[in-house]
C-alpha positions as CSV (number, residue, x, y, z in Angstrom):
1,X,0.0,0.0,0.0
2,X,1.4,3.6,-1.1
3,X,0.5,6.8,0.7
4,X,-2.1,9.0,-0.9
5,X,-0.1,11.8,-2.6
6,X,-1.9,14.8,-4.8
7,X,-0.9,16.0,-8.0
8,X,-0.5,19.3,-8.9
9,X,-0.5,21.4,-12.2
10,X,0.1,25.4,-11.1
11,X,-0.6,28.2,-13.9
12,X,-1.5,31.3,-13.9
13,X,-5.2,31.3,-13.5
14,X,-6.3,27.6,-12.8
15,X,-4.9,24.9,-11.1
16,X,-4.8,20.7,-12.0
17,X,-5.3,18.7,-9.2
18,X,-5.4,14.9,-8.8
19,X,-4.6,12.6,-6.1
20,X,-3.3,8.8,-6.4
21,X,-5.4,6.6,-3.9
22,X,-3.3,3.6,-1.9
23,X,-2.9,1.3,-4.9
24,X,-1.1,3.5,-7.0
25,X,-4.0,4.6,-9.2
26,X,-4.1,8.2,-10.1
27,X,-7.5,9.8,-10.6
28,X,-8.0,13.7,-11.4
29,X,-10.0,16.0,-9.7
30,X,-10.6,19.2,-10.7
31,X,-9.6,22.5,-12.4
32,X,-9.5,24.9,-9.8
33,X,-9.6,28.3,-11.1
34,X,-9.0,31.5,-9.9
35,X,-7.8,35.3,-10.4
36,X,-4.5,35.9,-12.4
37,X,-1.8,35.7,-9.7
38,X,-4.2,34.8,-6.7
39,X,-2.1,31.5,-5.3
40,X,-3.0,32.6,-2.0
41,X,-6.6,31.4,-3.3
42,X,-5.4,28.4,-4.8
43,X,-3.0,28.2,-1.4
44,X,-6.5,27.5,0.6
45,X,-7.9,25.2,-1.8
46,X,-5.0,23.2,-1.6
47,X,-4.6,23.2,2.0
48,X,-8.2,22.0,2.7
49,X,-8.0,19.2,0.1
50,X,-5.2,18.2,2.3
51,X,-7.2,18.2,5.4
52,X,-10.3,16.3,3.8
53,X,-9.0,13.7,2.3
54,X,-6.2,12.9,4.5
55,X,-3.1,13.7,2.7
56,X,0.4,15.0,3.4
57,X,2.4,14.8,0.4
58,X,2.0,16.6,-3.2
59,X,3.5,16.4,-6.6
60,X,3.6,19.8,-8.1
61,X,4.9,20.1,-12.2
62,X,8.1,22.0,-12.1
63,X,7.5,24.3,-15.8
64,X,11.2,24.5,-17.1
65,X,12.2,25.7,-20.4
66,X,13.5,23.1,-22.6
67,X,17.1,23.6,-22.3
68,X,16.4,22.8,-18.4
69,X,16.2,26.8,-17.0
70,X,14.1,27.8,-14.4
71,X,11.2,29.5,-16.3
72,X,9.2,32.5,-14.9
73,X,6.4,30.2,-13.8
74,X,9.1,27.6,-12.7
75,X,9.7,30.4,-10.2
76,X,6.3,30.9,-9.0
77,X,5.8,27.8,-8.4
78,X,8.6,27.4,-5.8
79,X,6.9,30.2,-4.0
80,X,4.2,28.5,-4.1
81,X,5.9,25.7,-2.1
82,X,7.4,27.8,0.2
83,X,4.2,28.8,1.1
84,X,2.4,25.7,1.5
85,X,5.2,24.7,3.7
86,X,4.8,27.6,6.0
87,X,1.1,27.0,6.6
88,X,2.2,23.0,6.6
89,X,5.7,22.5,7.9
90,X,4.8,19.0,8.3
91,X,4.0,18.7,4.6
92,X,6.4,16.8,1.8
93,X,6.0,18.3,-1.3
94,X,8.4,16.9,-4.4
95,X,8.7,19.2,-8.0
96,X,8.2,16.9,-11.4
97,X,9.8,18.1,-14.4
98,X,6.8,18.8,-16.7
99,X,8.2,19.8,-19.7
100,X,6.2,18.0,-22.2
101,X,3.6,17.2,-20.0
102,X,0.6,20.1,-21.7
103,X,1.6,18.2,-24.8
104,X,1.1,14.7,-22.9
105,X,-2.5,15.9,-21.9
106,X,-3.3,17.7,-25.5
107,X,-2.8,14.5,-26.9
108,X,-5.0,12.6,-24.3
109,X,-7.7,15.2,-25.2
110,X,-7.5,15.0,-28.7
111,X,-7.7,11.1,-28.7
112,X,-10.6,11.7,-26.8
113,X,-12.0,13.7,-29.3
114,X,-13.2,16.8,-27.0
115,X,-14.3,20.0,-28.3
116,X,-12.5,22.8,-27.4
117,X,-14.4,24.0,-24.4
118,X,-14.2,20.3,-22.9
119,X,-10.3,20.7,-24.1
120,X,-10.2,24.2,-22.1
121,X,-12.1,22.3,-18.6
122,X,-9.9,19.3,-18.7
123,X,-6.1,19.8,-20.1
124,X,-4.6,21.2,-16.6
125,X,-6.5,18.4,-14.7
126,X,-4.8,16.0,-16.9
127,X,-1.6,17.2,-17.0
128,X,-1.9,17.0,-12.9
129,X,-2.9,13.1,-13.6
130,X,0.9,13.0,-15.9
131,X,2.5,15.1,-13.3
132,X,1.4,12.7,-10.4
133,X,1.4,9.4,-12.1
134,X,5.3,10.3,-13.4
135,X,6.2,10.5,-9.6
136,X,3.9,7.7,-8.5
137,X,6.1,5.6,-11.4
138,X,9.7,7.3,-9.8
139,X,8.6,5.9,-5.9
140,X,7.7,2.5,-7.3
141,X,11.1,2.4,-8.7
142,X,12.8,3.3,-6.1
């Protein structure tokens, strides 16, 4: 049995979550949006998912440019760390390199055959699924 870990997909305005349950299996949640630049909103969100379902560890995508440089957003999602581990010291939160992972989801969606407003709702949710089922695959391994 693994511990329940959720998955994280940070932009701008919306947020990807998913969680894995105890057998490994990751299922998304939601795309949690919010104000340009308003993480303190998606801070909360985060931190009572965390309470409710019981969980104290998190993937979040780590957006680096190709050549492997911290990108702008790469940045703000390190705050964004930071600050979930000030309101949660106790908290374990691991970055995934998630280069090609919006391309991994467009993909998913497009095999799907979604419109584009289903393809707007669901691509950060999915790329939170890639993001947290490539660190699932990285403890299994280890």
């Amino acid at each position: 049995m693994l511990d329940k870990v959720l998955g994280l997909d940070l932009g701008t305005t919306t947020l990807g979550i998913a969680y894995s349950d105890s057998f490994g299996f990751v299922h998304g949640i939601e795309t949690f949006r919010f104000d340009r630049n308003q993480y303190i909103v998606a801070r909360k969100h985060v931190l009572e998912l965390l309470e409710k379902m019981g969980i104290n560890e998190i993937a979040i995508g780590l957006p680096l440019h190709l050549s492997g440089n911290m990108s702008e957003m790469a940045n703000n999602v390190l705050r964004f760390k930071e600050d979930l581990l000030k309101e949660k010291p106790g908290l374990i939160i691991n970055t995934v390199d998630e280069r090609l992972t919006s391309v991994s989801a467009n993909n998913s969606i497009s095999e799907r055959g979604m419109n584009h407003a289903q393809r707007k709702n669901s691509v950060d949710r999915i790329a939170a699924c890639i993001i947290l089922d490539t660190y699932v695959r990285m403890k299994e391994r280890r």
